[in-house]
C-alpha positions in Angstrom: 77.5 84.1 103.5 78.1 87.8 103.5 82.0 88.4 102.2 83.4 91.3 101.9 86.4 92.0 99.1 88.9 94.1 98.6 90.5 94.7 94.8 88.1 93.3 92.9 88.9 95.8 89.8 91.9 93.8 89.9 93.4 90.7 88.0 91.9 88.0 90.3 89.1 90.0 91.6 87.7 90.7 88.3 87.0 86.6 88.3 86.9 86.0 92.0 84.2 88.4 92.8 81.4 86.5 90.0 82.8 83.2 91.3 81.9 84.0 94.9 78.8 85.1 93.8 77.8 82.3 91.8 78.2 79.8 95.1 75.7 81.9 96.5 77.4 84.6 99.1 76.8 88.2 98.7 79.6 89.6 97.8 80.3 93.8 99.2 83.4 95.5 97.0 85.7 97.7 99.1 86.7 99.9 96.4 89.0 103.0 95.3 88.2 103.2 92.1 83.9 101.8 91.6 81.5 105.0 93.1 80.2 104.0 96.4 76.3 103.1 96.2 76.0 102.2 99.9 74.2 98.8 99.4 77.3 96.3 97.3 79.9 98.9 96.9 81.5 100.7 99.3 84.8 103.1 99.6 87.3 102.7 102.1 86.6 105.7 103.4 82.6 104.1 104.0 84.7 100.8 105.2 86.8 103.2 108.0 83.6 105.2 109.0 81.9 102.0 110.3 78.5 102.6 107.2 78.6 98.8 106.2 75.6 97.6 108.2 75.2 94.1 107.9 77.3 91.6 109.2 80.7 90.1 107.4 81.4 86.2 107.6 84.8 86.4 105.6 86.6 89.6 104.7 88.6 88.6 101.4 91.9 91.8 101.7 93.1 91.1 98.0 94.0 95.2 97.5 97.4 96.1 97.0 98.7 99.7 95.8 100.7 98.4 93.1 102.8 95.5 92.6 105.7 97.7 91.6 105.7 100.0 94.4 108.8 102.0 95.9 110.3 102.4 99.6 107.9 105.4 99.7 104.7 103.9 99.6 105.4 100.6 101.7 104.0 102.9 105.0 101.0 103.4 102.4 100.4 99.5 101.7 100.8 98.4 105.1 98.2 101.1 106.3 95.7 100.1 104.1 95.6 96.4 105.8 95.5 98.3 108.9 92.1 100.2 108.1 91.0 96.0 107.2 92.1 95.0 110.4 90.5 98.0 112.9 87.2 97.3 110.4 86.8 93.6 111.6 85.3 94.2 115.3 82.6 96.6 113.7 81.6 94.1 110.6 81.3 91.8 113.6 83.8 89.3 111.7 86.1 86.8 112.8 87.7 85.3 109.7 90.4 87.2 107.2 91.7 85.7 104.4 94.6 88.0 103.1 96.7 87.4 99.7 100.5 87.5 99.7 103.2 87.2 97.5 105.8 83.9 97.2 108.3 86.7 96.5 108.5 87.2 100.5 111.1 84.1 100.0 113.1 85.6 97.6 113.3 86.3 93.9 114.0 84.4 91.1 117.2 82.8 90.8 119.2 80.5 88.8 119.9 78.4 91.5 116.9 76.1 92.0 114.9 76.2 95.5 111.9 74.6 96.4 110.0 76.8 98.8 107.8 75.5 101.3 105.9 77.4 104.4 108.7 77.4 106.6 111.4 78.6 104.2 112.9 82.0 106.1 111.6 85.0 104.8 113.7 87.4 102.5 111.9 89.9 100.8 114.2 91.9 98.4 111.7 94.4 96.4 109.3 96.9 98.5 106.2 95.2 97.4 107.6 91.8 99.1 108.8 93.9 102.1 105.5 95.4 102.3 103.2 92.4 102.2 105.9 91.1 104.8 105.1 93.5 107.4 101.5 93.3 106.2 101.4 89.7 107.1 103.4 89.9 110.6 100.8 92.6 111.1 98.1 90.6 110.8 99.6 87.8 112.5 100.1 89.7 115.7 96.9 90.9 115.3 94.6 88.4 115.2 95.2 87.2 118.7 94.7 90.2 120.0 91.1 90.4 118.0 90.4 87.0 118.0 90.2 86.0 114.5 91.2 83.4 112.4 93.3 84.8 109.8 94.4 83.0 106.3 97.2 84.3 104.8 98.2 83.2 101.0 101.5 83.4 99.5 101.0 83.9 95.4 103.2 83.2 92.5 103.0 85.2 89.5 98.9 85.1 88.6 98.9 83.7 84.6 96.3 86.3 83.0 97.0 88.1 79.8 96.4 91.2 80.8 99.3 91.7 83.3 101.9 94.3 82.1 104.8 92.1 83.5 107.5 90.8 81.0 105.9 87.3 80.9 102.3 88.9 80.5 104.1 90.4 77.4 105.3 87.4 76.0 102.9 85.6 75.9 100.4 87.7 74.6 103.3 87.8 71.6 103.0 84.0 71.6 99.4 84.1 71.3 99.6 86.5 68.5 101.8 84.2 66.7 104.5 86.5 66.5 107.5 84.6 66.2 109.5 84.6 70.2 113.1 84.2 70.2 113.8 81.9 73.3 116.7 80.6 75.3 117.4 77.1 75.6 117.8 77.4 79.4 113.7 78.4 79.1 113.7 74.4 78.7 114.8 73.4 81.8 114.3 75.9 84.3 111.2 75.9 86.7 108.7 78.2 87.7 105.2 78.2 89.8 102.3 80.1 88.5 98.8 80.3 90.0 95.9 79.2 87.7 92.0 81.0 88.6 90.8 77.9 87.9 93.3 76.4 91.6 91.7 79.5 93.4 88.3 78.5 92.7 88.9 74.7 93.8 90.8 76.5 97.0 87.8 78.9 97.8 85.2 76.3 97.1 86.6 74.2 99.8 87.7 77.3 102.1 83.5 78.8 101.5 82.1 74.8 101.3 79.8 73.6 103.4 82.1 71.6 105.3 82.9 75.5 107.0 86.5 74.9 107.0 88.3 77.6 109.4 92.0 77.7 109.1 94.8 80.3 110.7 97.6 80.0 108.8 100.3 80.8 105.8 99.6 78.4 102.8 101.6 78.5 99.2 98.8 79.0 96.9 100.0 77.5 93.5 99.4 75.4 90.7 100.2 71.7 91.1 104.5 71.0 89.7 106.2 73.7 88.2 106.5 73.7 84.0 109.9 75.3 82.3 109.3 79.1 80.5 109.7 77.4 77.1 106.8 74.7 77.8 104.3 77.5 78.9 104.8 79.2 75.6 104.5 76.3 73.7 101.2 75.7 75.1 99.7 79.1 74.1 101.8 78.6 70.4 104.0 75.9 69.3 105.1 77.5 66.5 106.0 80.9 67.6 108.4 79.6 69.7 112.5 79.5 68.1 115.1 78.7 70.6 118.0 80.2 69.8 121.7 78.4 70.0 123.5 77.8 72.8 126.6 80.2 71.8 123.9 83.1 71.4 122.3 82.4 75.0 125.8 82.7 76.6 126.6 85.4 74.9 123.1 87.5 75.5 123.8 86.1 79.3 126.8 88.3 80.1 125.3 91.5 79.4 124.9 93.1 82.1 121.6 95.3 81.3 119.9 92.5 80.7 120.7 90.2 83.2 117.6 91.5 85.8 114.8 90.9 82.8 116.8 87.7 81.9 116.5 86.0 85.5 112.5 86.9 86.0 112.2 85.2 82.8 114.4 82.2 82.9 115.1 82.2 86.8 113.8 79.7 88.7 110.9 79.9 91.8 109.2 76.7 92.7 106.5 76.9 95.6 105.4 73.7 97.5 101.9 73.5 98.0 101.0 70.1 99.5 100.3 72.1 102.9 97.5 73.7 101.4 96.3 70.6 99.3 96.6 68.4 102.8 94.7 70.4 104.9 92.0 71.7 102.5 91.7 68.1 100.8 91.5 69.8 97.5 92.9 68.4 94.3 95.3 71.5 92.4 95.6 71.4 89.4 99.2 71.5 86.9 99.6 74.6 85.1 99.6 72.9 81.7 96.0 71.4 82.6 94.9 75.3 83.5 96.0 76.7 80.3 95.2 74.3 77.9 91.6 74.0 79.6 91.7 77.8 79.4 92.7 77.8 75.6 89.5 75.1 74.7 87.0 76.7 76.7 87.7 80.4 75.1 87.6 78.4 71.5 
């Protein structure tokens, strides 16, 4: 199949794009930042001039402007899924998969919530917002183009190279730095998304069973693992949980409260939806790192 893809300079493009490849599809880049060569790369400018000339089975809308964006540039992030959605009709396609954030529920809190599909929507932070109007957008829009649109709610992505506070702390972990932590990093629950679920998802979405779906699906790994465990699993002994007294104490400053709940808040996504109506096994998060952790041995 022909797919196009947006962001694949980013943290799951970078591995989605080669996976896609690998089954076989020919995979054409939307890009920003790669220099067009009008055969597998393309600019957005190329994609809004109509100069792709080959038809598009699935078009993969992964790009985003920044995850930490202000109220300034949500106009900018929701215009960029327009320019994907007055593309379709001229690609000739009539399937969208677009990637959204779990954060359109809510953020983190210390109060634990399991969010399904059909959990009301309160974004809080202008990336959330944005992919929020991005996704009623596209909603609205694919009846009035006809297309089946796939829209998939994220977690926080588990690569090493994001610049988030977790992303930080666990590259300290896997340094073998020694990582003060809490002792409410033992009990509190979080969902992550593992590359190794997105491939299982994709392979089943691109399969040759030619499973066609319209709809918003949680896209996580299987259960939810406590702050403290993930560390452990990338260093047992860099982690040293501090005493209770400390942790109360620490937890009353006000500066720190923000960084302390995206850390040690919970957010648990349901994804049985998404393993029901794809029939795909997904996998725990502890399986995905620990598989990760032998396989770059």
């Amino acid at each position: 199949m022909n797919i196009a893809l947006t962001g694949a300079t980013g943290s799951i493009g970078t591995e989605l794009k080669p996976f896609l490849e690998g089954l076989g599809h020919s995979v054409f880049t939307i890009s920003s930042s790669l220099p067009s060569d009008n055969s597998s790369i393309f600019s957005y400018e190329d994609l809004s001039q109509r100069k792709i000339f080959c038809k598009i089975d699935y078009f993969i809308h992964l790009a985003s402007l920044n995850s930490n964006l202000t109220e300034n540039n949500i106009k900018s992030e929701v215009a960029l899924t327009e320019l994907v959605l007055n593309s379709l009709e001229g690609l000739g396609c009539s399937k969208l998969i677009f990637f959204s954030t779990a954060k359109v529920y809510g953020d983190n809190s210390f109060i634990k919530e399991i969010f399904t599909e059909s959990s009301g929507a309160q974004p809080q932070c202008p990336y959330s917002k944005a992919k929020k109007i991005c996704e009623d957008l596209i909603l609205t829009k694919s009846i009035e183009l006809k297309i089946e649109a796939t829209i998939f709610r994220l977690p926080p992505v588990l690569n090493q190279s994001d610049g988030s506070n977790l992303g930080k702390l666990i590259r300290l972990v896997d340094s073998g730095f020694p990582v003060p932590c809490f002792p409410i990093g033992n009990f509190n629950q979080r969902s992550f998304i593992s590359f190794i679920n997105i491939q299982e998802v994709f392979s089943a979405f691109l399969g040759d069973a030619g499973i066609s779906l319209g709809q918003i699906y949680n896209l996580a790994d299987d259960g939810d693992i406590a702050l403290n465990s993930l560390l452990r699993l990338h260093g047992k002994k860099s982690i040293i949980v501090i005493p209770q007294f400390i942790e109360t104490l620490i937890f009353k400053i006000s500066f720190l409260q923000g960084i302390l709940l995206k850390l040690y808040g919970n957010f648990i996504l349901d994804n049985r939806q998404l393993k029901h109506d794809l029939g795909v096994k997904l996998y725990s998060t502890e399986h995905a790192v620990l598989n990760k952790n032998k396989s770059s041995k």
